[in-house]
C-alpha positions in Angstrom: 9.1 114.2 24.0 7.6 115.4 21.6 8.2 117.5 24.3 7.7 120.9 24.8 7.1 118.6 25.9 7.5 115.9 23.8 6.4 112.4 22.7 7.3 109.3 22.1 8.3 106.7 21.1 7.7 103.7 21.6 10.1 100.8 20.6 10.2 101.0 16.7 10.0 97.0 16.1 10.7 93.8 18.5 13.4 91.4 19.3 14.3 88.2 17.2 13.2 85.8 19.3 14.5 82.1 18.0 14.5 78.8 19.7 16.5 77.1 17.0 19.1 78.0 14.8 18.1 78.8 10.9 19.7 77.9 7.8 20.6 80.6 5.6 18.3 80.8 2.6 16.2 82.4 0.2 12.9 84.2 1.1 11.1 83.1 -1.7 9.9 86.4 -3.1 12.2 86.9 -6.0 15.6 88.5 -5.2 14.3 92.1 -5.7 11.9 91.6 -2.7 14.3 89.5 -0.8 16.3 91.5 2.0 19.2 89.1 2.7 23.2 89.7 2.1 23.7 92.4 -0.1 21.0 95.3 0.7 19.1 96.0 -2.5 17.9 99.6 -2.7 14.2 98.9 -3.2 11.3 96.5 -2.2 8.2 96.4 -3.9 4.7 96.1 -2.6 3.8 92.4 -2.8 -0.1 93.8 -3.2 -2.2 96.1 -4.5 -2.3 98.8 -1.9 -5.7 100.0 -0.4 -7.4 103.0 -0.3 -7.5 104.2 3.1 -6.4 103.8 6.3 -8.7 102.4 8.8 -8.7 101.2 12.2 -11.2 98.2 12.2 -9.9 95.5 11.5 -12.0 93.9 8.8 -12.3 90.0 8.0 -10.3 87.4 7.6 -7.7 84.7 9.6 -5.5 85.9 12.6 -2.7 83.2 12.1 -1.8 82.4 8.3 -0.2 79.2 7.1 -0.3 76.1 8.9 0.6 73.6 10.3 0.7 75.3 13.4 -1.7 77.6 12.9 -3.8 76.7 15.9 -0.7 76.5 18.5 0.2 79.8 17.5 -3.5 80.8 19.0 -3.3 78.7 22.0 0.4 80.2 22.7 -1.3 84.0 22.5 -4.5 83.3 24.1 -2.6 81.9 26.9 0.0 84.8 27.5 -2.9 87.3 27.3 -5.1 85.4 30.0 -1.9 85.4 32.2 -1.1 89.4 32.0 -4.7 90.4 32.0 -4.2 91.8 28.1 -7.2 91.3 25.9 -5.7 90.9 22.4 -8.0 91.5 19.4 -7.2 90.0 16.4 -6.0 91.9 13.0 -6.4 89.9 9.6 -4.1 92.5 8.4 -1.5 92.0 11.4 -1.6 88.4 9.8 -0.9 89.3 6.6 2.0 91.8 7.3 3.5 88.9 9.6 3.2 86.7 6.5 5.0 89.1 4.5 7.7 89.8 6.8 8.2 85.6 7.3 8.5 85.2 3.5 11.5 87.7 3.4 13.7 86.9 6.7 17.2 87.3 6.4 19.6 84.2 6.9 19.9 84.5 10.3 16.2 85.0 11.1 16.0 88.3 11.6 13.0 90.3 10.1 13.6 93.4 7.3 14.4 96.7 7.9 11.9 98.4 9.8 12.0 101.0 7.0 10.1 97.9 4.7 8.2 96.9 7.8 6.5 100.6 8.4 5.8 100.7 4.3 4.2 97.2 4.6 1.8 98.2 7.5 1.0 101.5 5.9 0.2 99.5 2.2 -2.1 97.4 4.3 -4.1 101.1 5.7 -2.8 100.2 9.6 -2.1 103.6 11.2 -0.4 102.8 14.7 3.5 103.0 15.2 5.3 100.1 13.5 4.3 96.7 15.2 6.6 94.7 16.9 8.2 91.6 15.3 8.9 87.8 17.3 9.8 85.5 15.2 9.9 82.1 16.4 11.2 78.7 15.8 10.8 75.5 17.4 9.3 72.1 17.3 5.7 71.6 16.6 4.7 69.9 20.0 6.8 72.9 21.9 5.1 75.7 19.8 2.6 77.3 21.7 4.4 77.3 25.4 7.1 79.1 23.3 4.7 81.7 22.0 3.2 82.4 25.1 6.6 82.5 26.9 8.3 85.3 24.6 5.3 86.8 24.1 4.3 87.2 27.6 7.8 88.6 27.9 7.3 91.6 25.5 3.8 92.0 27.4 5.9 92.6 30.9 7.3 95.8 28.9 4.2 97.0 27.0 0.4 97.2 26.2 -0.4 96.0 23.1 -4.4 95.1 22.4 -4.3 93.7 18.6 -2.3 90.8 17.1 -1.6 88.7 13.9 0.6 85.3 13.0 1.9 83.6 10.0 3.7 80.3 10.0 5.8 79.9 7.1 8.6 76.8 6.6 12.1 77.8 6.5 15.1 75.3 5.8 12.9 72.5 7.6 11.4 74.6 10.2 8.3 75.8 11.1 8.1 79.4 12.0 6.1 81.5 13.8 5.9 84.9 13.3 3.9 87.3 15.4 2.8 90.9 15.1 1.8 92.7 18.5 0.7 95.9 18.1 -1.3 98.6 20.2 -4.2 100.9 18.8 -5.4 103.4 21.0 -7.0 105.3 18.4 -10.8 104.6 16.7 -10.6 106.8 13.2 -12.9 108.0 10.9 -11.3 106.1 7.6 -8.4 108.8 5.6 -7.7 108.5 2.1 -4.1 107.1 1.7 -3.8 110.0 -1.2 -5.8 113.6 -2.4 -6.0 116.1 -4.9 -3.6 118.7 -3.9 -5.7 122.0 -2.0 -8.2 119.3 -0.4 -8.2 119.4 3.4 -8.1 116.3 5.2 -10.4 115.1 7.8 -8.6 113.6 10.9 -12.1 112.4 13.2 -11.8 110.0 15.7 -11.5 109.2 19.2 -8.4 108.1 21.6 -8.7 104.9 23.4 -7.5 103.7 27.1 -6.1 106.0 29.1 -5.3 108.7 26.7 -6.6 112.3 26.8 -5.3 115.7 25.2 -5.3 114.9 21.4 -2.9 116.6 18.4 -2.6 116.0 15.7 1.1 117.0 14.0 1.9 117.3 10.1 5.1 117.5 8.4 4.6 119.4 5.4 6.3 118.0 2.2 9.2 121.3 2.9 9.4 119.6 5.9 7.8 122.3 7.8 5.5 121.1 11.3 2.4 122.3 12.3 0.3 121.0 15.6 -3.1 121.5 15.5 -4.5 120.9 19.1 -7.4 119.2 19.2 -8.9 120.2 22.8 -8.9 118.0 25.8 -10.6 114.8 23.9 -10.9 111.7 23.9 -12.9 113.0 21.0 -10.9 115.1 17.6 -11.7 116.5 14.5 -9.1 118.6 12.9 -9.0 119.7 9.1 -5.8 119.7 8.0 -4.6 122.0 5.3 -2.6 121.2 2.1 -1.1 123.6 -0.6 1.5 121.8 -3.5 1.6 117.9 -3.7 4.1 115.8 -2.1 3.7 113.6 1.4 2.1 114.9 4.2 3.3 113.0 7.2 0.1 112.8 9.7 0.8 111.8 13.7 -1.8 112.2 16.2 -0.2 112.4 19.6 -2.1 111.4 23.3 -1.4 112.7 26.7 -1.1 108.8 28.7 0.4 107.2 31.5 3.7 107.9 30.1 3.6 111.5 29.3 3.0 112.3 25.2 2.9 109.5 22.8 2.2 108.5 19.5 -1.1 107.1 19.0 -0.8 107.1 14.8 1.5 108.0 12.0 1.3 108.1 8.7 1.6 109.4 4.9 -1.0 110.7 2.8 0.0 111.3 -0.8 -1.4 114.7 -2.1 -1.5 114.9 -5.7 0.2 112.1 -6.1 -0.6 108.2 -6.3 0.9 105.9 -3.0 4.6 104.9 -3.9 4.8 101.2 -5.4 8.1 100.7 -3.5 10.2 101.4 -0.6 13.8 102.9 -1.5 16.2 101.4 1.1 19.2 103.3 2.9 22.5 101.8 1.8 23.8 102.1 5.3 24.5 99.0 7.8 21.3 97.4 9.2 23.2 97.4 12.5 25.3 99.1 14.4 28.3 98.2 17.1 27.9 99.0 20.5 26.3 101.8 22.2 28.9 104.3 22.0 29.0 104.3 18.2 25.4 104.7 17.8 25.7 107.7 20.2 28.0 109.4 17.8 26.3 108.2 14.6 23.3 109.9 15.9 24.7 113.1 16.9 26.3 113.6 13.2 23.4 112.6 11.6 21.2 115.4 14.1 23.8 118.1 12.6 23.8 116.9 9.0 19.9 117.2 9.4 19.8 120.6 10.8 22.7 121.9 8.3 20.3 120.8 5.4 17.9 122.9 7.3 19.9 125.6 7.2 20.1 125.9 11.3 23.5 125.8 13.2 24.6 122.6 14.5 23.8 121.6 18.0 26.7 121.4 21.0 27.2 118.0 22.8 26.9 119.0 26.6 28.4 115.8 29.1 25.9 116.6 31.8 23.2 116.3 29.0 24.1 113.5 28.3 24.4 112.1 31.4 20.9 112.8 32.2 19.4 111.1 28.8 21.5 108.3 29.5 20.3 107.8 33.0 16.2 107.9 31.2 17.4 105.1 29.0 19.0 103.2 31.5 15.6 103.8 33.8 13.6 102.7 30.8 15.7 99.8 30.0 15.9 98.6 33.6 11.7 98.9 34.5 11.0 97.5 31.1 9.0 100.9 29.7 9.2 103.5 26.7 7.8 107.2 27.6 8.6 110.7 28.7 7.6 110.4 31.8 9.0 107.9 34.7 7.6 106.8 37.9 10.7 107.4 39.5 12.5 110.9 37.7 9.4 112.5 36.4 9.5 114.4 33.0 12.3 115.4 31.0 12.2 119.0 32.7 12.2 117.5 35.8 15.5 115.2 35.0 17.4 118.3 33.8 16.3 120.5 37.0 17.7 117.4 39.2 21.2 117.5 37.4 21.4 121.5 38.1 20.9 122.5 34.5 18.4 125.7 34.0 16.8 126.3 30.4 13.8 127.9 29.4 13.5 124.8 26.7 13.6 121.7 27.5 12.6 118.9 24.3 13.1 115.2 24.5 13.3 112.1 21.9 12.9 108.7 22.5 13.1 105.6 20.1 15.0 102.0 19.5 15.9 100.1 16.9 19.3 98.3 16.1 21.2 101.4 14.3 21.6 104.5 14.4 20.1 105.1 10.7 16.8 103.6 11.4 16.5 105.2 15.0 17.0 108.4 12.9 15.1 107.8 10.1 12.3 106.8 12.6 12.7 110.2 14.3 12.7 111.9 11.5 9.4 110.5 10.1 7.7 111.1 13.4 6.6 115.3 12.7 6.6 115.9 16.4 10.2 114.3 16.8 11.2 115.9 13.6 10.3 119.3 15.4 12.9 118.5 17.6 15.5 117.6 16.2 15.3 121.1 14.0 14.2 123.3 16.1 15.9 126.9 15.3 15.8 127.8 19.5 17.7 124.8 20.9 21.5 125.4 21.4 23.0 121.9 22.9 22.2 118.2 22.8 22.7 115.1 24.9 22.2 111.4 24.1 22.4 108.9 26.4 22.4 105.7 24.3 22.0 102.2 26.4 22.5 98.4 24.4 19.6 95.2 24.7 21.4 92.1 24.0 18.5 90.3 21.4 20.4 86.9 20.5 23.4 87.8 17.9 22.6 91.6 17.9 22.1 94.6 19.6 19.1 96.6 20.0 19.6 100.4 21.2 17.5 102.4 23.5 18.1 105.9 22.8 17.1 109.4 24.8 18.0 112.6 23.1 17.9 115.9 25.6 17.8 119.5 24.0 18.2 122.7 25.8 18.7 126.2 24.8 21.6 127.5 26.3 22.9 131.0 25.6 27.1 130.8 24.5 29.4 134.0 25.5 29.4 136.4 23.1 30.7 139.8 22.6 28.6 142.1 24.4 30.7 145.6 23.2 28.4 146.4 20.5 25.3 145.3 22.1 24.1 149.2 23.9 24.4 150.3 20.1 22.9 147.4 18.3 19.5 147.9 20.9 19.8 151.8 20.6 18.7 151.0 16.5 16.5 148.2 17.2 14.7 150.6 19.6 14.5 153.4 17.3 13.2 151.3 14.3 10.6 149.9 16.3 9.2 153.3 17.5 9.5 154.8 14.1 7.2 152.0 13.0 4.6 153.3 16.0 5.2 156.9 15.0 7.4 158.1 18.1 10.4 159.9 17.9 13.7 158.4 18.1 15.7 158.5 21.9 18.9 159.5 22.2 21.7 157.0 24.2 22.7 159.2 27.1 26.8 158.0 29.2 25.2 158.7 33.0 22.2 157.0 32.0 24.2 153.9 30.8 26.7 153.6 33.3 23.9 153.1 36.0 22.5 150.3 33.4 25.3 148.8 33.2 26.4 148.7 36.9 23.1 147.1 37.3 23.5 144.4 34.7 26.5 143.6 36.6 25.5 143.4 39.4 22.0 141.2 38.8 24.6 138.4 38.1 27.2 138.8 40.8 24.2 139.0 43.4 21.9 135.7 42.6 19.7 137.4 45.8 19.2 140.5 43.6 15.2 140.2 41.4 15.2 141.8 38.2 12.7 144.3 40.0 16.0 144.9 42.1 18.0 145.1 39.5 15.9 148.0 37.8 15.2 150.1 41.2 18.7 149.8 41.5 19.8 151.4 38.6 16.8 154.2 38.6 18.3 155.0 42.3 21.6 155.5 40.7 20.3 158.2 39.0 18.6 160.4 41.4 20.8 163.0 41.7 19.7 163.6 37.7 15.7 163.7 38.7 15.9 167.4 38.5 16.3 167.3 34.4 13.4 164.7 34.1 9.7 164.7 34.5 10.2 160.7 35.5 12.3 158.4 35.2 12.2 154.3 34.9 13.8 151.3 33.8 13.1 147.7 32.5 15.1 144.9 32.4 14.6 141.4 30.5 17.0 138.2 30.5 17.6 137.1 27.2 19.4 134.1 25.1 20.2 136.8 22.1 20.6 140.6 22.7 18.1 141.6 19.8 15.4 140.0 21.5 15.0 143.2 23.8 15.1 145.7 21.3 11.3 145.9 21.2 10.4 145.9 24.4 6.9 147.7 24.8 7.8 150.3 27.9 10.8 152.1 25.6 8.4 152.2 22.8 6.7 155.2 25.3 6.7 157.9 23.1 7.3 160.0 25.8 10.6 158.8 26.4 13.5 160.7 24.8 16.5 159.3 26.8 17.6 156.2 27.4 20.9 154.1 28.9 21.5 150.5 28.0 23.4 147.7 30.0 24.3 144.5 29.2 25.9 142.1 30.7 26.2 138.1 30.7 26.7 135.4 33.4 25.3 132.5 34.7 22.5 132.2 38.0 20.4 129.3 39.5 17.1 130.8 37.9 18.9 131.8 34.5 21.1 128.8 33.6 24.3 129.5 31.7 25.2 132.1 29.4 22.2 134.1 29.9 22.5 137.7 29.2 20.6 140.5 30.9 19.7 143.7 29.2 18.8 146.6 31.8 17.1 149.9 29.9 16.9 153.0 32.1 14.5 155.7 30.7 13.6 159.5 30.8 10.7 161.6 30.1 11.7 165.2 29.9 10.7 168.0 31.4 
């Protein structure tokens, strides 16, 4: 999700689709363009870039190249009369798909998706990456083909805009299509500002999509959501301080649950990058089992550089996001939310787990590195993955066979989960908390009284051995206990929080009373059905004097 949710993502590029084998053989973009064998660290633009993103389309041909130029129409007129899918055509759509055919690798397959995303965002397109078909195939066959595989990808997903190239290769004539999906009409956004100038995110959602927000990585890597009311309708000023890329998504409540409607980087006080820098790292990966791996190290080497405690792998986690991939996988959708298991929270209530966080990630690609990169250039996935509250992770990682390779569905699951700690400091530790809180109200400090805290603690206890017992229990309990004592005190009363860390009840607002002089503390942890594991509860007993 971009879950508190939370949101996403929908499949980062598409399948190689070829009818007949390719030759291996040069692009024809010069070699520091070309993405074939050896993987060179950076691509170049192969234009100058534009000025702003925008989200009409603006003149110019759908299919570039020819011959085959009017096949490749026929093939996706056809295939969007049979689903019912209007497609509009994107001149730019067909220029990104002629880039991508001049620089195919030898077995067909398109770049990186890291060189696709830069491409679309040099050409001002502001939806998640396109997907990629690449097809090849005799002339007379052409457009059946096209509308075959491309009526294929429109049994998984909506798309609404399209653009072609044909471009020769080793003899053959090749299509290559771009479908994409814009739900989004926007206000055009400078690609790049002066540092200190707000930008203006206006627009409206399209379709079925409601609830706008609009996320921002910061250049620290710091995310801020700006709500933008119930929509379809936005306009959100969003703030900039010191230059560097500010990465802009603008997330939609649809059928799915919360997903990306745009993403991308504006440049503050700085000019648009000329060229993409590459990861060294293999383009794919094995099966699904070592991408599940890869991505949990690469989760905890992103959260150490964050400075944040790794996250624990939890089987039963993991057994719930691999059952959302499989569902995905096997009812042909991406999203949060699935006709059959619900929402993320309502997956991990099903398996018996209890959390009062829930966050999910979704994505594919064909390795772990670009599933991650794309995750981490998405600010409301990014808020996931580093999120200072969660405690555990699952990924449940599931393989699509796409000709000679793999490509990977992934769902990532994180809870917060409270661990066992030591608890024998704890009564002390909240006795200071307590007093440094009502020092900074002006009240006098309590004192920790034994007969007072042994009722506390029985009733900490108890609260877990009992799952019948309410917290209101719990606390009546505990001020019965002490009865026999009601002669020393004008009243006496008690409060009682469950917590995932002890100091987060050292502030609680009826022992900040300044009234109160006595106090007993007990705390106690164990697991119930409404708690999940691990949780402590801290039970505070309190005495006005007489």
């Amino acid at each position: 999700m971009i879950a508190r949710r939370r949101g996403r993502s929908s499949p980062r590029r598409a399948a190689l689709a070829l009818a007949l084998a390719l030759t291996a053989c040069s692009g024809g973009a010069g070699d520091r363009d070309t993405i074939q064998g050896e993987r060179f660290r950076e691509v170049e633009a192969p234009a100058p870039s534009v000025a702003t993103y925008a989200t009409e389309a603006g003149e110019g041909a759908a299919v570039l190249g020819a011959p085959g130029a009017d096949a490749v129409r026929q093939g996706i007129e056809a295939a969007s009369a049979a689903h019912d899918m209007p497609l509009s055509p994107d001149p730019r759509l067909a220029r990104l798909a002629q880039w991508i055919g001049e620089r195919l690798g030898p077995n067909g397959e398109p770049p990186p998706n890291e060189v696709i995303e830069f491409f679309a965002r040099h050409l001002g397109l502001v939806e998640p990456v396109p997907h990629t078909m690449v097809l090849g195939q005799p002339a007379e066959t052409l457009a059946d083909g096209i509308a075959d595989s491309v009526g294929q990808f429109m049994g998984r997903q909506r798309y609404n805009r399209w653009g072609a190239a044909v471009v020769e290769r080793g003899g053959l004539t090749l299509a290559v299509v771009m479908l994409s999906w814009r739900w989004v009409e926007l206000e055009p956004i400078p690609r790049s500002a002066p540092a200190g100038q707000a930008l203006e995110v206006r627009g409206r959602l399209l379709g079925d999509h409601q609830n706008p927000t609009v996320v921002v990585a910061k250049p620290d890597g710091q995310v801020r959501r700006l709500p933008a009311g119930s929509g379809p309708e936005f306009d959100v000023r969003v703030p900039t301080e010191g230059p560097g890329t500010y990465r802009v998504e603008i997330v939609g409540r649809g059928p799915r649950g919360d997903t990306v409607i745009a993403n991308f980087p504006v440049y503050v006080g700085e000019d648009p990058p000329r060229a993409v820098r590459l990861d060294a790292g293999p383009a794919v990966s094995g099966d699904a089992a070592s991408v599940g791996r890869e991505l949990f190290a690469l989760i905890n080497r992103t959260r150490e550089e964050a400075g944040l405690r790794p996250l624990r792998p939890d089987d039963p986690l993991r057994d719930v996001a691999l059952g959302h991939s499989r569902d995905m996988v096997e009812h042909d959708f991406i999203g949060h939310d699935s006709p059959t298991t619900g929402t993320a929270a309502d997956r991990v209530r099903a398996a018996h787990l209890r959390s009062g966080l829930v966050l999910e990630n979704i994505g594919r690609g064909y390795s772990a590195a670009e599933i991650h990169r794309g995750l981490m250039e998405s600010p409301g996935h990014r808020a996931n993955l580093v999120n200072p509250d969660v405690t555990h992770v699952g990924i449940g990682v599931v393989a699509q066979p796409e000709g000679t390779r793999n490509a990977f569905v992934v769902t990532q699951v994180f809870i917060r989960q409270a661990e066992r700690v030591d608890l024998s400091g704890a009564p002390a530790r909240l006795l200071d908390l307590i007093n440094h809180a009502r020092r900074a109200r002006g009240a006098p400090d309590v004192s920790l009284e034994e007969p007072m805290s042994e009722a506390a603690q029985a009733a900490a206890e108890d609260f877990f051995s009992d799952p019948s017992l309410s917290q209101q229990d719990t606390v009546d309990d505990a001020s019965a206990a002490l009865r026999r004592f009601a002669i020393a005190y004008r009243r006496i009363g008690g409060v009682m929080a469950v917590v995932a860390d002890v100091d987060e009840a050292g502030a609680l607002e009826p022992v900040l009373d300044p009234g109160v002089r006595f106090i007993g503390v007990g705390v106690a942890q164990g697991s119930r059905p409404d708690t999940g594991a691990n949780a402590i509860g801290v039970v505070i007993v309190m005495a006005w004097p007489r």
